[in-house]
C-alpha positions in Angstrom: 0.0 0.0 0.0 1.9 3.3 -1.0 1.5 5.4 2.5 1.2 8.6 0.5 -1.6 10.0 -1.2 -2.1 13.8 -2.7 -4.9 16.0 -4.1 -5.6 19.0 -4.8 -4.2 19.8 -8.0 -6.2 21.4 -11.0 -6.5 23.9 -13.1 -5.8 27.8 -12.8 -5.1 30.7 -14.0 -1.5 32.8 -13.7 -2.0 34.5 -10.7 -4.2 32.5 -9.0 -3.8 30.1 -6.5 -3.7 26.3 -5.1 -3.5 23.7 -2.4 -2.0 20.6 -2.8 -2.5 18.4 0.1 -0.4 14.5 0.7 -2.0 12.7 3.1 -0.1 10.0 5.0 -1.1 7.1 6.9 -1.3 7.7 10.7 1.6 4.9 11.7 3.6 6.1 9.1 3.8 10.4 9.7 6.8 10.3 11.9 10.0 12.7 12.0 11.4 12.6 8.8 12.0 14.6 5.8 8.8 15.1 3.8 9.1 17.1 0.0 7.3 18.9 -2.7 8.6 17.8 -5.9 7.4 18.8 -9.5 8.1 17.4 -13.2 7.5 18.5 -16.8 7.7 15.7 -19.3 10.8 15.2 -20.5 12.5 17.1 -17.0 13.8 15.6 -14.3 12.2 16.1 -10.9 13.0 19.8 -9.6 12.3 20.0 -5.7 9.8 22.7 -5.2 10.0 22.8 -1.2 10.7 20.1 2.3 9.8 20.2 5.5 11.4 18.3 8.7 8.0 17.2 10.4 9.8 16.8 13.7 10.2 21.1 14.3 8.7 22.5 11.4 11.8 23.5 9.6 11.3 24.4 5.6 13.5 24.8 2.8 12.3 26.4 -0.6 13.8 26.5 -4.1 14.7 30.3 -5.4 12.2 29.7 -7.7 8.7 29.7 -5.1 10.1 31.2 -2.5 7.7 34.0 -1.5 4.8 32.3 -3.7 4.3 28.9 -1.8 4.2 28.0 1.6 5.0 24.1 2.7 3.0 23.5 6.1 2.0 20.0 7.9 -0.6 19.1 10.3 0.2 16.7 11.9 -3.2 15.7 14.1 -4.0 14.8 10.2 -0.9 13.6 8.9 -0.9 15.3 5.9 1.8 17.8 4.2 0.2 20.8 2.5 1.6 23.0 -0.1 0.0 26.1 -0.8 0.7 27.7 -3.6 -0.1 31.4 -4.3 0.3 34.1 -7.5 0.7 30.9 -10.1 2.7 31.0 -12.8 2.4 29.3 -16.1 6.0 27.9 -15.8 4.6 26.6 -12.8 2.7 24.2 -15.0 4.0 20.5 -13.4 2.9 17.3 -11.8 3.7 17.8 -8.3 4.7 14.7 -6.2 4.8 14.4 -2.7 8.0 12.4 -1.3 9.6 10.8 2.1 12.7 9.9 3.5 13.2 7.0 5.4 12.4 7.6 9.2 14.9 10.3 11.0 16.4 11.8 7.6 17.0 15.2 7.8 16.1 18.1 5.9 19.2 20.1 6.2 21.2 17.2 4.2 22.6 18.5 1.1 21.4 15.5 -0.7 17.6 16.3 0.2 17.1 18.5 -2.7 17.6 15.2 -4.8 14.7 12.8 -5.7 17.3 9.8 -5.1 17.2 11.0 -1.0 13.1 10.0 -1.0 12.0 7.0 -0.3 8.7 7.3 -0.8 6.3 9.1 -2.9 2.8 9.5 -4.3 1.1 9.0 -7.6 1.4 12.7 -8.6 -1.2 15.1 -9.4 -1.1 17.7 -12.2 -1.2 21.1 -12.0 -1.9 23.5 -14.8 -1.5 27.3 -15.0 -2.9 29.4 -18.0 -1.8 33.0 -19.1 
């Protein structure tokens, strides 16, 4: 059973705004590294934003910084991503991800798919101009 399942995506025009939500099972949200990743065909996975669920710390690439938020709650187990003032380069499916139990955010290697362990099915996101 893949422990991680997301929603929210859709369509939208540039400048509007979305929330992606990754739902975990309950025995399996612990502290760990949990990610934002997006891909456009043909790309290779860019990591959008993470988030250490054991003290909240978030990291952001240059590229949403400002625009999206990475939040958890954890009473839910489920990772949000808020994402606000959409682009159409934006345009991506988006793919939650997990590290194995204890990984760390701050790791230089988390901004790499191959540090995940686990991830969803994807869900697309489209941005019109």
């Amino acid at each position: 059973q893949v422990p991680l399942l997301e929603s929210g995506g859709g369509s939208v025009q540039a400048g509007g705004s979305l929330r992606l939500s990754c739902a975990a099972s309950g025995y399996f949200y612990s502290d760990r590294c949990m990610a934002w990743f997006r891909q456009i065909p043909g790309q290779e996975r860019e990591a959008v934003a993470r988030i250490y669920t054991g003290v909240d710390t978030t990291y952001y690439a240059d590229s949403v910084k400002g625009r999206f938020t990475i939040s958890q709650d954890k009473a839910k187990s489920t990772v949000y991503l808020q994402m606000n003032s959409l682009k159409p380069e934006d345009t991506a499916v988006y793919y939650c991800a997990a590290t194995s139990p204890g990984d760390v955010c701050l790791s230089a290697r988390a901004g790499r798919s191959d540090y995940y362990r686990y991830w969803g099915q994807g869900t697309q996101v489209t941005v019109s101009s």
